[in-house]
MARBA-3410 file (N, C-alpha, C, O; in Angstrom, 1 decimal):
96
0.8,-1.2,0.0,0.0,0.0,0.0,0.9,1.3,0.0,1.9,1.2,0.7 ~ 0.6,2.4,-0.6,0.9,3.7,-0.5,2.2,3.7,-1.5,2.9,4.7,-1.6 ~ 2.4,2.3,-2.3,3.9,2.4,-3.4,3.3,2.9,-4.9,2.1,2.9,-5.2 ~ 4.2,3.4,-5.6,4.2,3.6,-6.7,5.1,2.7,-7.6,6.1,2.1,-7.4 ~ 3.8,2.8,-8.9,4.6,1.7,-9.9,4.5,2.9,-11.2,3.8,4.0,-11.4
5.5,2.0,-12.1,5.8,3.3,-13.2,5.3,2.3,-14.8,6.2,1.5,-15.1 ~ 4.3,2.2,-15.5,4.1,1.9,-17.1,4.5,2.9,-17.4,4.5,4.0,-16.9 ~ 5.0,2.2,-19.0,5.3,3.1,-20.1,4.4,3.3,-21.2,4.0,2.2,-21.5 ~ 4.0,4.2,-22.1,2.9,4.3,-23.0,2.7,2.8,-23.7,1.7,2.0,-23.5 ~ 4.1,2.5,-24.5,3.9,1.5,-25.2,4.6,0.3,-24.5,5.7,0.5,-24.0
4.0,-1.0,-24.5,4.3,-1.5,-23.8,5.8,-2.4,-23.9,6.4,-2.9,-24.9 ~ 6.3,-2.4,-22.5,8.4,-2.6,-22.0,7.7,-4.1,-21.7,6.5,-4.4,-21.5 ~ 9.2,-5.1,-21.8,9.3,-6.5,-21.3,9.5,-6.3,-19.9,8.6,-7.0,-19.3 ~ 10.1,-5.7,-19.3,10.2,-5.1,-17.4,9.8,-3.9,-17.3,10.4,-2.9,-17.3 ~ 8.1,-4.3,-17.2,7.6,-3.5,-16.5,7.2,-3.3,-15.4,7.1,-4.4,-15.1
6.7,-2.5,-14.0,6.6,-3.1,-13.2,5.1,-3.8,-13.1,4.3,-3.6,-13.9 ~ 4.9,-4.6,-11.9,3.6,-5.6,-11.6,3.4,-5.3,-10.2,4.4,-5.0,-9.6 ~ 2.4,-5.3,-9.8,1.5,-4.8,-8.6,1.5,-6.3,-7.8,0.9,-7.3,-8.2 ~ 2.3,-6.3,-6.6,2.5,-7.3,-6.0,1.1,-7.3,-5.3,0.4,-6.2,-5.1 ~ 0.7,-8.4,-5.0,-0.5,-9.2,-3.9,-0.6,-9.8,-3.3,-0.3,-10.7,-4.0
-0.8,-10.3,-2.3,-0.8,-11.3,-1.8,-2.6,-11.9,-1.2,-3.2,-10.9,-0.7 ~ -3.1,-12.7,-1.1,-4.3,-13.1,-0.6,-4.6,-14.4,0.1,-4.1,-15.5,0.1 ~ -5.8,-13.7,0.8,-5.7,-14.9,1.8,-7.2,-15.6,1.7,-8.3,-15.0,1.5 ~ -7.0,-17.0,2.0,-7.8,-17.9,1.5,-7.6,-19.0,0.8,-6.5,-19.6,0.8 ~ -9.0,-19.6,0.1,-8.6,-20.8,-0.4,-9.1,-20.4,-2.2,-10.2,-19.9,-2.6
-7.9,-20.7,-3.2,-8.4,-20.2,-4.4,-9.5,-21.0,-4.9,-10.1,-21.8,-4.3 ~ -9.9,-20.5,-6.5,-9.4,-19.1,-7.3,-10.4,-18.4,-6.4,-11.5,-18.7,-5.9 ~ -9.3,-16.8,-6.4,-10.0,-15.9,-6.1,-10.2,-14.5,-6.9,-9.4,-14.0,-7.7 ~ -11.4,-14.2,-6.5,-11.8,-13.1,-7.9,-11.6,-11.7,-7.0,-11.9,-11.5,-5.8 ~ -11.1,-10.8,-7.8,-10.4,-8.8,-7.4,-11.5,-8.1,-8.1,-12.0,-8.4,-9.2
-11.7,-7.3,-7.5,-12.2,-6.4,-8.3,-11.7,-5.1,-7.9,-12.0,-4.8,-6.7 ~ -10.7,-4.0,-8.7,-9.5,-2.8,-8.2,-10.8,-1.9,-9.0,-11.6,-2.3,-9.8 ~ -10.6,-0.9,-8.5,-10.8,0.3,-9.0,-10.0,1.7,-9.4,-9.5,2.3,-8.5 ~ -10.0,1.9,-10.1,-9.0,3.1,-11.1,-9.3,4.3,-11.6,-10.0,4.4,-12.6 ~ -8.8,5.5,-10.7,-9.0,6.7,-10.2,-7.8,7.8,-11.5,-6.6,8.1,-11.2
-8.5,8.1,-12.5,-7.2,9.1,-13.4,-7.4,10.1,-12.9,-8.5,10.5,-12.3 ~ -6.1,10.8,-13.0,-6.0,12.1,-12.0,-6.6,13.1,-12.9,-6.0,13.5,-13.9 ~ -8.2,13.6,-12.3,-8.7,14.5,-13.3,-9.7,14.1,-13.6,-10.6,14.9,-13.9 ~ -9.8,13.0,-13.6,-11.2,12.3,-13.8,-12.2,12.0,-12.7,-12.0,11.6,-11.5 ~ -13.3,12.2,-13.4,-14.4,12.7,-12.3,-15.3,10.6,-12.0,-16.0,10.2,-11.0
-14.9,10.0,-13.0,-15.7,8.4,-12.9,-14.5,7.5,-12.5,-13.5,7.3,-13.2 ~ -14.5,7.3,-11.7,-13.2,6.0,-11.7,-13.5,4.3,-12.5,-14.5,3.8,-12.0 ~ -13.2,3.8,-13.3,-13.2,2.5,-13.6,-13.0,1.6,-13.1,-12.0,1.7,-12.3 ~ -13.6,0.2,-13.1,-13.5,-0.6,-12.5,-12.7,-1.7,-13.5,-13.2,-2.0,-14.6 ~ -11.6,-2.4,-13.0,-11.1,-3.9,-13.4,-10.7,-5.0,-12.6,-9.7,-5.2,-11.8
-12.1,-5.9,-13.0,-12.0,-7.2,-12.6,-11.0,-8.5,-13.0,-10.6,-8.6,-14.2 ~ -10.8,-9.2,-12.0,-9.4,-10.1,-12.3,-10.5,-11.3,-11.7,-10.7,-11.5,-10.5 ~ -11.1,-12.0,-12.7,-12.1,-13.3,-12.2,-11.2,-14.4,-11.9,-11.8,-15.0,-11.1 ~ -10.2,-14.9,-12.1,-9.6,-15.9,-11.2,-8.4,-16.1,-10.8,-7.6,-16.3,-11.8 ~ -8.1,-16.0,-10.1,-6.6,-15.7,-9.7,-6.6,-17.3,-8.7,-7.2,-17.5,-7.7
-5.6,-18.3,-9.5,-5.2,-19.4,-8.9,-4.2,-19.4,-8.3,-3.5,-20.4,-8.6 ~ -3.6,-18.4,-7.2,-2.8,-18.5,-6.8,-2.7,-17.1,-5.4,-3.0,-16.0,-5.7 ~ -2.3,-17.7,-4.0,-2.4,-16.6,-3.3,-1.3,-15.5,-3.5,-1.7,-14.3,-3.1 ~ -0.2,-15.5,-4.0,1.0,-14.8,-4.3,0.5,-14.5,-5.8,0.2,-15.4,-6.7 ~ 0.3,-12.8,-6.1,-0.3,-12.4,-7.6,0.6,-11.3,-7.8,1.3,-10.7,-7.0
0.7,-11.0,-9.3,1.4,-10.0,-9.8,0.5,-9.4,-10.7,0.0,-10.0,-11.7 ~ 0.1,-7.9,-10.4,-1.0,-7.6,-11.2,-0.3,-6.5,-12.5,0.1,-5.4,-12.3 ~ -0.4,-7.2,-13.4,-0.4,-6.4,-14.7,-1.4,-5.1,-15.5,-2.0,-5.4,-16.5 ~ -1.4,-4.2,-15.2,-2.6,-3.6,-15.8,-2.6,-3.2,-16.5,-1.7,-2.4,-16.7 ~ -3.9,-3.7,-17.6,-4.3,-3.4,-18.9,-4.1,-2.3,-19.5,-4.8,-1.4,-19.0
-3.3,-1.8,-20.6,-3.1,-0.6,-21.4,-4.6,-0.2,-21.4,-4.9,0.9,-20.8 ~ -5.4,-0.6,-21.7,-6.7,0.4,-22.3,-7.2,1.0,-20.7,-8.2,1.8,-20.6 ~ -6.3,0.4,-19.5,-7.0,0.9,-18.7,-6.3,2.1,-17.9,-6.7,2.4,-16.9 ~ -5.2,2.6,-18.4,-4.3,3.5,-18.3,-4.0,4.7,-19.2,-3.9,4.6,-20.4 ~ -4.0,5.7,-18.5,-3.9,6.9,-19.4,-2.9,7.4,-19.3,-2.1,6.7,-18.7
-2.1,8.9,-19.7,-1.0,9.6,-19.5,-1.0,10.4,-18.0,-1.7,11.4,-17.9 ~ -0.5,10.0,-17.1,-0.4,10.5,-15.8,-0.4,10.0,-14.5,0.4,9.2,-14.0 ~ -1.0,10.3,-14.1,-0.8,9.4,-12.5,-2.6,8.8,-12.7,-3.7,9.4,-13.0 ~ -2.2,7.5,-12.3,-3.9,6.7,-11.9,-3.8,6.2,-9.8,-2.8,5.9,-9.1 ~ -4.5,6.2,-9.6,-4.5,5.5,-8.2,-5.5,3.9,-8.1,-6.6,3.6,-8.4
-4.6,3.4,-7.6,-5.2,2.1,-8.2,-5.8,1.5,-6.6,-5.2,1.9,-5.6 ~ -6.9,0.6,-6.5,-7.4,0.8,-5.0,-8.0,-0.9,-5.2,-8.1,-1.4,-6.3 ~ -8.1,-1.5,-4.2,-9.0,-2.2,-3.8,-10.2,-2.3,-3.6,-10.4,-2.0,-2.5 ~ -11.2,-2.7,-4.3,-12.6,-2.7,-4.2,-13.2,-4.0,-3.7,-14.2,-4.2,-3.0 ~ -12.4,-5.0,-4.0,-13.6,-6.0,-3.5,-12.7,-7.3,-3.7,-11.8,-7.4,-4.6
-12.8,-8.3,-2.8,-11.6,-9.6,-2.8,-12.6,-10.9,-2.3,-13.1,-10.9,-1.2 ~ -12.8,-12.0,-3.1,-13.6,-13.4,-3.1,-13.0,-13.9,-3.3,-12.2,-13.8,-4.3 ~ -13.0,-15.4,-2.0,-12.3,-16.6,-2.4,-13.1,-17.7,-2.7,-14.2,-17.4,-2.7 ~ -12.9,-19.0,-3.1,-13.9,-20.3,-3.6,-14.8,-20.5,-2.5,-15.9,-21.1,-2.6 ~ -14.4,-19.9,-1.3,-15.7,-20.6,-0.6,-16.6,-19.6,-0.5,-17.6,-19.8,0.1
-16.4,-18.3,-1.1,-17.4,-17.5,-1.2,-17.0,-16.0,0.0,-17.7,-15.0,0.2 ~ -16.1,-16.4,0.6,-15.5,-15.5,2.0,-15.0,-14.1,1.1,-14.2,-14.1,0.2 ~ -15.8,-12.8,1.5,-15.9,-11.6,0.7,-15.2,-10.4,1.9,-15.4,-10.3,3.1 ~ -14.0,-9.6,0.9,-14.4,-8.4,1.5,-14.3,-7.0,1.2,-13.2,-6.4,1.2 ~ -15.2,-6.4,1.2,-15.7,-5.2,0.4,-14.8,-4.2,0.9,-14.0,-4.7,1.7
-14.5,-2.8,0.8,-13.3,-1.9,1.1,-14.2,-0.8,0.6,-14.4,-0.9,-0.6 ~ -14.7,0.2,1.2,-15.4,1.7,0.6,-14.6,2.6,1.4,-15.0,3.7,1.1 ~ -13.8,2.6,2.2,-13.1,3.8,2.5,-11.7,2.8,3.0,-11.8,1.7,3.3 ~ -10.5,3.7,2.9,-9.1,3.1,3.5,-8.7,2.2,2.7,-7.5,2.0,3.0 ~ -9.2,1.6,1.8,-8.7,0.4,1.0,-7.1,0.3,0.4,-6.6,1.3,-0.2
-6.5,-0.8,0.7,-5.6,-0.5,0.0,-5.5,0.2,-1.0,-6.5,0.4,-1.6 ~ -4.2,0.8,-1.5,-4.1,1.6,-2.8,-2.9,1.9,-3.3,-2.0,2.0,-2.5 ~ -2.4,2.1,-4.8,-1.1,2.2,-4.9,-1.1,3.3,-5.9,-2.1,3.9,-6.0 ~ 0.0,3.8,-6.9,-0.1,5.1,-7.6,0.7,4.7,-8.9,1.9,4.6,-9.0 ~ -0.4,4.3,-10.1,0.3,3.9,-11.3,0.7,5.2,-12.4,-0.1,5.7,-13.1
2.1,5.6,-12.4,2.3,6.5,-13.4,2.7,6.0,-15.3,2.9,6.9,-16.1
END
């Protein structure tokens, strides 16, 4: 929480990835929310199965723009259905 990661427009072989870690029993489904600096709607991207508690999160060019995004935690599900929602304080990180 509170780190910054750096993409480049077009996409690099080392770039950086948004470490995770989760707890539970897999797959478990993410759902981040993504805040452009300037923008008034935040977007939402879902990651439906994640088979592994150690994750490296990659984020999608189309979901990145030129400048700083803040990337957050919205919502984390494991197989047995154990949920947990985040509306304020949620983790968060700062994708430039």
């Amino acid at each position: 929480p509170g780190q910054s990661f750096k993409y480049c427009q077009s996409e690099q072989d080392n770039e950086d990835k948004i470490p995770i870690t989760l707890t539970g029993i897999a797959p478990f489904y993410l759902e981040l929310e993504i805040k452009h600096h300037g923008g008034t709607v935040p977007e939402v991207y879902r990651i439906p199965s994640i088979s592994t508690s150690s994750y490296s999160i990659q984020m999608p060019r189309q979901h990145l723009h030129l400048g700083v995004q803040h990337v957050r935690i919205r919502e984390v599900r494991d197989a047995r259905g154990c949920l947990q929602r985040y509306d304020l304080n949620a983790p968060s990180v700062q994708v430039h």
